[in-house]
N, C-alpha and C positions, 0 to 999 in steps of 0.2 A: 273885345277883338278876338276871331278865333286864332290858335296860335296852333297853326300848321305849316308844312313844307311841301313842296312836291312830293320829296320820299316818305311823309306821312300820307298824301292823298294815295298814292302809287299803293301801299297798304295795305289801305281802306279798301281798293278797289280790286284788290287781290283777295280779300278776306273772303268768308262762304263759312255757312251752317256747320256742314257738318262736309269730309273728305278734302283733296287735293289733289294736286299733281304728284307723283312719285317724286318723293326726293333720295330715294338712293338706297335708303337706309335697307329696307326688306319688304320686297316685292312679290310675288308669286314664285319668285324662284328659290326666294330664300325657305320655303314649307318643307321641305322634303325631308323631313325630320326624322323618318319611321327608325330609322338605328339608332335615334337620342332616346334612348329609355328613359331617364329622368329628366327630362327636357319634358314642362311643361308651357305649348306653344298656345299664345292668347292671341286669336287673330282682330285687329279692330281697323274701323278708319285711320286713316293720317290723325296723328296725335297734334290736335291743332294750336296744345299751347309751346307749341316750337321745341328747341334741340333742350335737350333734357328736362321734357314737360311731364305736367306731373302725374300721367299713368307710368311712363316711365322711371320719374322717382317712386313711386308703388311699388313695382315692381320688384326695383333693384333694394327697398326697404324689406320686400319679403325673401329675396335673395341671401341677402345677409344675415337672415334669420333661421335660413335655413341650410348652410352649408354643409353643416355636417349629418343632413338628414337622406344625402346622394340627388334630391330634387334641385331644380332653379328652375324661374321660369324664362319666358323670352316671347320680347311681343314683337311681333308682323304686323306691318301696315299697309293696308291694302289701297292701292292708288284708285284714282276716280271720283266720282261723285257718288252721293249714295243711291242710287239704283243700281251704277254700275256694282259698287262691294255688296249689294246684295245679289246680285246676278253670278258672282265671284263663288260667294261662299255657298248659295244652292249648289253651282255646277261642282264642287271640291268636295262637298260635303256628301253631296248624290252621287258621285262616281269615285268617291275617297283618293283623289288623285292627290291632297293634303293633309299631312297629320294635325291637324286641329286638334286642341286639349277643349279651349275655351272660347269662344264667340262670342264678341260687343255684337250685338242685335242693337238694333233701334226698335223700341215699343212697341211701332207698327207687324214688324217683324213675326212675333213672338207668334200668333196665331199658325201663322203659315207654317214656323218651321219646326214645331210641335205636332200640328196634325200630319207631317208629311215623316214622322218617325226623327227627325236627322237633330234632334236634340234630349236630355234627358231628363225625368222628375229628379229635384231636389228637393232635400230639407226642407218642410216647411219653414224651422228656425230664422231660415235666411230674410222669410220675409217677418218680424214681429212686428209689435203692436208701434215702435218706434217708428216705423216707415210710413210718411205721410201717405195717408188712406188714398186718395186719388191715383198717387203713384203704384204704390202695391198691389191694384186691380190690374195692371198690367203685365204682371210677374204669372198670372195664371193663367191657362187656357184647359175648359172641357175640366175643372175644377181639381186641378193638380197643380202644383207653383213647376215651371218649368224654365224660371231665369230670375235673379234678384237685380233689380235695383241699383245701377250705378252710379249714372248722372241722371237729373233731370232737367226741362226745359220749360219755358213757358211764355209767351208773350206778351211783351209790356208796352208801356207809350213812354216815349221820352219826347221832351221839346222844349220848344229854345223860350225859355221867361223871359229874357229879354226884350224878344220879337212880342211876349203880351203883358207885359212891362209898358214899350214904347207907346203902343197903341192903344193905354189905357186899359185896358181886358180885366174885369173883378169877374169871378175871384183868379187869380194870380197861382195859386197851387190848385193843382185835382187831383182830385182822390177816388176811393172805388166807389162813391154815388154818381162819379161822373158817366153822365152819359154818349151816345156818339149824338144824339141832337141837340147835347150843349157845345160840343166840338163842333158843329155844323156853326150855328151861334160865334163862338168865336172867332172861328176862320170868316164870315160874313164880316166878321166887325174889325179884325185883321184884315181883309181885302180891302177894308173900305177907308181906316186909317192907313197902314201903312202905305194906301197907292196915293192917298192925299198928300203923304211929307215926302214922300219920294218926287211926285211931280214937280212941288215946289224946289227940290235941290239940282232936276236934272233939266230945266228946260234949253240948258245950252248944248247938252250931249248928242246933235246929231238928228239925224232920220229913223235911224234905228227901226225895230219891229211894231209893225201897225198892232200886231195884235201881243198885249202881255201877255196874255196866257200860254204862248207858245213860243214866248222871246228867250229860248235858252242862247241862241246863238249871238243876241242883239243885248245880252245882258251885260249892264256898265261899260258899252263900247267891245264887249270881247269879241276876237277871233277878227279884229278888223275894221267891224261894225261899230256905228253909232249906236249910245244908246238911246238915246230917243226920249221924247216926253215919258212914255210909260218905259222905259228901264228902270228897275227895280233898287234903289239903292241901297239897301240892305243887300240885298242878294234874293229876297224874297220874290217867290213867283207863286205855287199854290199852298192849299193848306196843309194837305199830308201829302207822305207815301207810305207803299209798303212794296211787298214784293206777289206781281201777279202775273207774271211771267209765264207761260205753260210748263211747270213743274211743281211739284209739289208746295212751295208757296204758297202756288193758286189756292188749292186741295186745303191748305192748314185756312188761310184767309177764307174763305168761303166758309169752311166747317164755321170759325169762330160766327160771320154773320148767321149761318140758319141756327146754331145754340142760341143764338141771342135772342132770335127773333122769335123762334118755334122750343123750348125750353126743355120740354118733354119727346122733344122728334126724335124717334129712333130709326135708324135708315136701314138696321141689323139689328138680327137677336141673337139671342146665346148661343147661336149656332153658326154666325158669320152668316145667316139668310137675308135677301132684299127683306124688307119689312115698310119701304118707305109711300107717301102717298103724295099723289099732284098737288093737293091744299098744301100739303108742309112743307114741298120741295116750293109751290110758288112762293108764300110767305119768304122761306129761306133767299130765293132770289130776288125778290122785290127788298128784304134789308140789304141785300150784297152788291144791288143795284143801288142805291143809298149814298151807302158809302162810298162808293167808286165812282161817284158820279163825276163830270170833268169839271162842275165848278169846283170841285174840292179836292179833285186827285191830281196830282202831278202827271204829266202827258205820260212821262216815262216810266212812270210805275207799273201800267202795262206791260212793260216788258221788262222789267224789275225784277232781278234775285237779290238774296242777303248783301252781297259784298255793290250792287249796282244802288240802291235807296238808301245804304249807309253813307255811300259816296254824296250822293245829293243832298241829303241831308246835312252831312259837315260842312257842303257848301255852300248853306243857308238858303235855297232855295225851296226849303218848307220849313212850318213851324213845328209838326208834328212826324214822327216815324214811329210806325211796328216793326220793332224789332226783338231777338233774345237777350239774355242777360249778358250774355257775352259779350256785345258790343260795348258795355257802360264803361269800363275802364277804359276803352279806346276815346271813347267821348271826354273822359274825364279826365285824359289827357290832352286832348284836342280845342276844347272850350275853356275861357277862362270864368273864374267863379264869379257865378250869379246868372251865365248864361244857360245854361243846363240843367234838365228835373227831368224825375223818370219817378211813373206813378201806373198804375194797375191799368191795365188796357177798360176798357168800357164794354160796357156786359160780357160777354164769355170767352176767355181765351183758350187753345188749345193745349192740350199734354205735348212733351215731345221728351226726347234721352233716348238714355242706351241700358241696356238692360245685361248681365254676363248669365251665359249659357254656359253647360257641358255638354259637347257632342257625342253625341250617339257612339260614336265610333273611336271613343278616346279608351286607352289601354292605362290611363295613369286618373282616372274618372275620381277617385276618392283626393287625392291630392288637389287635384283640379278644382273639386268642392273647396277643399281647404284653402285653395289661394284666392277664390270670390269670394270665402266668410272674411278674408283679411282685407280685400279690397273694398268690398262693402260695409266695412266694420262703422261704427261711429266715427274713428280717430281720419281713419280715411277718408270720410265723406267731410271731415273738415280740411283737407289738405285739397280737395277737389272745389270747396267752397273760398276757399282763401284763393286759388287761383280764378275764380272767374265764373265757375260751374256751380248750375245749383244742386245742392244737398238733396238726397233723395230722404234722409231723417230730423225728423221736428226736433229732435234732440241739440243736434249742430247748431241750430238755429237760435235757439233757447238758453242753452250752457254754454259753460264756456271750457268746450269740449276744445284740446289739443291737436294739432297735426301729428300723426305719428311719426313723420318724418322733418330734421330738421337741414337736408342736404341740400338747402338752397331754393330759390324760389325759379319757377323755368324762366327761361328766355322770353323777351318779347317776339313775337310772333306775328301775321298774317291777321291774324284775328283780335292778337293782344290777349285772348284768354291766360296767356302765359304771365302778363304782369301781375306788376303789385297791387292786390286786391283792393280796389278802390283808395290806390295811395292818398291822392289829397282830401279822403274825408278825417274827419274825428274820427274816434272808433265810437262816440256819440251818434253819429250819422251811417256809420256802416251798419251798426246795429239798427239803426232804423230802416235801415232800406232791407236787410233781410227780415225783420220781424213784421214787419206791418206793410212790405207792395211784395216784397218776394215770395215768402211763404205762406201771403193769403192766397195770391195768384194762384199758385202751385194746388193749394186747398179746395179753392174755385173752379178748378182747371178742368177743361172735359174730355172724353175721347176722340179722336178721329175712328171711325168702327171698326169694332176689333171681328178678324173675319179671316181664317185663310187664304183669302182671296185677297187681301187688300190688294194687290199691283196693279191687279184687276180696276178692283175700287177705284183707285186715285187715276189710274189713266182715263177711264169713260168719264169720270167728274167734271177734271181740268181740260180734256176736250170739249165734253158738249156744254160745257159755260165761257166755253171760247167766246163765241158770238155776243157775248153779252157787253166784250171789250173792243168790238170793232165796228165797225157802221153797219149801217141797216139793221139796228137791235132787236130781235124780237122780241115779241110783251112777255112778259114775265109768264102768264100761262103757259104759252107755244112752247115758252124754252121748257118751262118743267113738266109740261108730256114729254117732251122727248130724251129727257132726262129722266125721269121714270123709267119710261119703255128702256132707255139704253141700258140701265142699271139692275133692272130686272133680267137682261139678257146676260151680264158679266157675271150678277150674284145671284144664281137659282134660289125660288125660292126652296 
């Protein structure tokens, strides 16, 4: 049984990737720092593991360490979603109307805000041989390191064993042989038992919706409605979701099907140039077309972000979700055991995080180095792992490296990043799940193309793959000529 409540679904449904609503704490207005000499100001998203989460315990860990050195530092969060705190910190950063010391970039970031001057080379130290290799390609750009390493991100599969438990489904765990055409396979075999036992439980429920596939309103009598012969009694309606929404979602989900499909496809090169071709772009959309197709994708995944297919998902109206790490402790508070497993997405999943910069424009720039070597340190990437976030070094993963801070664990939060890090496993099992689906993932992981341009990039993508999600589809070729052509006009060669 899943063990939820309204104010846990309520949430779920609040949660999101990365940003939020302003809650108060320091907004744009709070920056104006320029007479804080020793005010070293770190501007980042909404810290999403709640009220004393733990960039915040970092900080206030390097605070204390450095009292009597005339430094502290102090972080700003910037309200919005992330386009908007990247829209934030170009315009602050371009017209210095904020004293920024230090900058959470997101990986995609890094390119753009390097070639546009408004961040600076670091140490290479920062990035060593400790930093998973995947991740530490994104620390460079035009082969200088211009940000280390904070958190990282990466997409996994979680879903309900229970739901392929009931339905008989061998094998019963997956792993990274698993492919999306044996997940096709299962959800066929899950469509076909679980609508078999269900019909036989509900045949007194009603009129309900002629069609299952689109019974979210007519499920188990809700909102009114009967549920009808095909109401769903589990709660089961397709086989997955994710989030394909027009926002970057789309952009990350897409990227994973054409890696998968096309291995070698480079859509950029070392310069942030188009590079990409109709053969690779079709490929890429006929797998992305695939997997999204509506026998297997939940109606609503379409217009699905992080916090909306988490929601569906707890509500057992699929067997499978792509989602980040972050979510699994909210799951693993939400489900009880035995109904829950989360295993390495199938063929290629995405890079994602946040990387810490020094700006261009910072007057306290040597200090500022100093408070990223301590946030990025080993001890800290475990106090970032223990809350929810994955480790940017194999070390953490491996040893049994320390928190450097012991001031409490954060808050539960929005997103739940803030809890206890996978409270009801063994530590038998948490080590399994970072050693062998986290930090292959992460090993495995590919880029979204690194390019100055990206804002460029991800808006022509997730438009002109619009069409793919709404009627009158065009074939897979038509769409990627004009994906091509579009992408060739955003990213000169």
């Amino acid at each position: 049984m899943i063990r939820r409540s309204a104010g846990v679904l309520a949430l779920l449904l609040l949660a999101a990737c990365t940003g939020g609503a302003d809650d108060g704490r320091a907004g744009p207005a709070a920056t104006s720092a320029k007479d804080e000499q020793g005010v070293i100001i770190v501007a980042s998203g909404r810290d999403v593991t709640g009220k004393n989460g733990v960039r915040q315990q970092l900080i206030d860990e390097w605070n204390a360490r450095h009292r009597q050195s005339g430094f502290s530092a102090r972080l700003v969060e910037l309200p919005g979603s992330a386009d908007e705190q990247r829209s934030q910190l170009l315009g602050a950063l371009q017209s210095g109307s904020a004293a920024y010391d230090v900058v959470n970039l997101d990986v995609t970031w890094v390119p753009e805000f390097a070639a546009a001057g408004l961040i600076r080379p670091l140490p290479e130290k920062l990035v060593d041989d400790d930093v998973i290799p995947s991740v530490a390609q994104t620390a460079w750009w035009d082969g200088t390191v211009y940000a280390a390493p904070f958190n990282s991100d990466v997409g996994l599969l979680y879903y309900r064993h229970d739901y392929l438990k009931k339905a008989r489904v061998r094998p019963a765990e997956l792993g990274e042989n698993t492919t999306w055409q044996d997940l096709r396979d299962i959800i066929d075999t899950l469509d076909s038992r679980l609508d078999d036992e269900n019909d036989e439980g509900d045949e007194n429920g009603g009129k309900g919706e002629k069609d299952a596939g689109d019974a979210k309103d007519g499920l188990n009598g809700q909102n009114g409605k009967g549920g009808g012969k095909n109401a769903k009694k589990t709660g089961y309606e397709k086989g997955w979701t994710t989030q394909l929404d027009a926002y970057e979602g789309r952009t990350v989900n897409a990227m994973e099907a054409f890696a998968t499909a096309v291995p070698d496809l480079a859509l950029v090169d070392e310069d942030g140039s188009y590079t990409g071709t109709v053969d690779g772009l079709t490929e890429g959309i006929a797998e992305l077309r695939r997997r999204t197709d509506r026998p297997y994708t939940l109606k609503d995944a379409y217009e699905s972000d992080e916090a909306a297919s988490l929601g569906d998902f707890v509500e057992g109206r699929t067997a499978f979700l792509r989602h980040w790490p972050y979510v699994y402790p909210t799951l693993l508070r939400t489900f009880d055991d035995g109904q829950l497993r989360v295993a390495p997405l199938p063929g290629r999943a995405v890079l994602g995080g946040q990387n810490l910069a020094v700006t261009q424009g910072s007057q306290r720039a040597r200090k500022a180095t100093e408070l990223i070597e301590f946030l990025t340190s080993r001890e800290s990437e475990r106090c970032l792992l223990d809350a929810g976030f994955a480790a940017t070094r194999t070390s953490v993963y491996e040893k049994q490296v320390r928190c450097v801070t012991d001031r409490g664990r954060p808050s539960a939060s929005p997103t739940s990043e803030g809890d206890d890090d996978q409270g009801r496993l063994s530590q038998k099992e948490r080590d399994h799940y970072r050693r062998n689906i986290l930090l292959p993932a992460l090993e495995r992981a590919v880029h979204r193309p690194r390019t100055p341009l990206y804002g460029a990039f991800t808006q022509t993508f997730m438009a002109e793959l619009g069409p793919l999600f709404g009627s009158g589809r065009p074939t897979d070729e038509a769409l990627a000529r004009r994906l091509h052509a579009a992408l060739g006009k955003a990213l000169p060669r």
